[in-house]
C-alpha positions, 0 to 999 in steps of 0.5 A, spaced: 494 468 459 494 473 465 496 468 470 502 466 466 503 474 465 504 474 472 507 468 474 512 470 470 513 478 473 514 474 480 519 470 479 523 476 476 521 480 482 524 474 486 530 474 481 533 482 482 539 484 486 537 486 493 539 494 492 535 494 486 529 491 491 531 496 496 531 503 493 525 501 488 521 499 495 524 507 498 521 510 492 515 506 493 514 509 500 517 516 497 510 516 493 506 514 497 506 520 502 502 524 496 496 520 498 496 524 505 499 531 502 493 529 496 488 529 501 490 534 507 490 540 501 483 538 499 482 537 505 483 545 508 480 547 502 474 544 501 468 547 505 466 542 512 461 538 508 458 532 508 460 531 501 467 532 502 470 525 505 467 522 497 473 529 494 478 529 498 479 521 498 481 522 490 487 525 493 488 518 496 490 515 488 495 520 487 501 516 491 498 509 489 499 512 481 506 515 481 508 508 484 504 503 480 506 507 474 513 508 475 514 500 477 516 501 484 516 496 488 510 497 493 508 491 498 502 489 496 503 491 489 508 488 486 509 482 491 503 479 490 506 476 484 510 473 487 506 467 491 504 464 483 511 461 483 511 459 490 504 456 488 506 453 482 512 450 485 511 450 492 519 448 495 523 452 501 527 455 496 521 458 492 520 460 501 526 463 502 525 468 496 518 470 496 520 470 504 527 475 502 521 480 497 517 480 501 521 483 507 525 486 503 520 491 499 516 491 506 522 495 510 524 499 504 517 502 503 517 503 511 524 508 511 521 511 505 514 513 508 519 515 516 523 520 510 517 523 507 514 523 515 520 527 517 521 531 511 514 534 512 514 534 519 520 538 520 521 543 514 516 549 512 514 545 506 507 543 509 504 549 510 500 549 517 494 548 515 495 543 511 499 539 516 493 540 521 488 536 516 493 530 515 495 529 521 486 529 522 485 525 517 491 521 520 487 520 526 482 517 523 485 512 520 490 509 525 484 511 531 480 504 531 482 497 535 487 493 531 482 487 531 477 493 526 484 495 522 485 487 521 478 487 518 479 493 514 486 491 511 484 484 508 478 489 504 484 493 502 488 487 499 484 484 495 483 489 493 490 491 491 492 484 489 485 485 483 488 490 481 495 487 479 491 482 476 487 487 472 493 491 469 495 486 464 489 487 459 488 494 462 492 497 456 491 504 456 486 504 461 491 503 467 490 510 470 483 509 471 484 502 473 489 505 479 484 510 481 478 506 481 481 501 486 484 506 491 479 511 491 474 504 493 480 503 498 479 510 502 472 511 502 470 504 504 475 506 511 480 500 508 487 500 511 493 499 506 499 497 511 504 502 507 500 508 505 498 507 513 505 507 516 506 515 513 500 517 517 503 513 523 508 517 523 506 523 522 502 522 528 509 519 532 513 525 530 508 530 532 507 526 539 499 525 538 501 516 538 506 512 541 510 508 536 509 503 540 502 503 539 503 504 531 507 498 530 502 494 535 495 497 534 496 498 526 502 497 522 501 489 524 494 487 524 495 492 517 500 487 514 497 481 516 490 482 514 493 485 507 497 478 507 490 474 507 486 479 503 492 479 497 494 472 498 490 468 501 483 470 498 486 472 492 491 470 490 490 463 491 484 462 489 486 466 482 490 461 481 486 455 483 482 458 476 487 455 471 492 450 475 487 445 472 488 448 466 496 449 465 
């Protein structure tokens, strides 16, 4: 049941007009900065101590709540869906529209997490103190080798694709379900190619990280591992659960 659920959601997210696609994926990258600003007030308020990483990681859920509840359009959240179709009717047309989600929702969430990095950048809303802590935490995500961030970022979308799987039967339940999964991502150190991208840009815009080096060292080896770990590992063996069945 939640298979066909799902399956179903896919082909409607395959279906909808590209400006519908477009400006949801803005909103999504929009929300997503509140993980980092979340984070950086906890973080400049809280004592340095060895128990303030396991706090300040609930900061992390609140972006990744406001899109899923609001149905944004969120790469790894919503575009998961859409490998089912592809798998229960594998063809180049069902390709190309998964191919045209995918890329689609991907640079919309991108431009929307760049306008988040710049508005928080170039604008008094971010007191100083805080920024300083989101550009710390920052760094520590997008710091390791790419071939670490890879590893990290096939955690974060099996992640990301057990929760989509999870929220059908979830009822009233969904917000504890979001929270749990995402707070498991952060504390784990997993690397989500979009939530990552703000704090890429925060460290571009501020002169501390080439944006060559974002692009190369993190955003790509985030969204390959993410594919594989959402995709590969999840996605496709859930539905090897139930074609059998069908």
């Amino acid at each position: 049941m939640i298979y066909e659920i799902l399956r179903r959601e896919g082909e409607e997210e395959m279906a909808r007009p590209a400006t519908s696609l477009w400006w949801s994926g803005v909103a999504a990258g929009l929300s997503l900065s509140f993980s980092l600003i979340a984070e950086g007030v906890l973080q400049s308020s809280l004592p340095n101590q060895p128990w303030r990483p396991l706090v300040v990681g609930f900061g992390y859920t609140v972006g990744f709540l406001i899109s899923v509840m609001a149905r944004h359009q969120l790469f790894t959240e919503n575009t998961i869906t859409a490998v089912l179709p592809v798998a229960s009717q594998l063809s180049l047309e069902n390709l190309a529209r998964m191919g045209r989600l995918w890329g689609l929702v991907l640079l919309a969430n991108l431009v929307g997490t760049l306008l988040a990095a710049l508005f928080c950048s170039f604008t008094s809303v971010i007191p100083p103190d805080v920024r300083e802590a989101m550009l710390s935490i920052s760094h520590q995500t997008v710091s390791h080798a790419p071939i670490e961030i890879f590893v990290k970022a096939i955690g974060a979308g099996f992640l990301i694709a057990a929760m989509v799987w999870l929220l059908p039967s979830a009822d009233a339940t969904q917000f504890h379900i979001i929270v749990m999964i995402t707070y498991l991502i952060i504390i784990c150190g997993f690397a989500h190619v979009v939530a990552g991208s703000f704090e890429g840009f925060m460290l571009v815009i501020s002169g501390r990280l080439q944006a060559w080096t974002m692009l190369t060292g993190f955003e790509l080896p985030a969204l390959i591992g993410n594919i594989i770990g959402g995709t590969v590992l999840f996605s496709l063996i859930s539905y090897g659960q139930v074609v059998k069945e069908m």
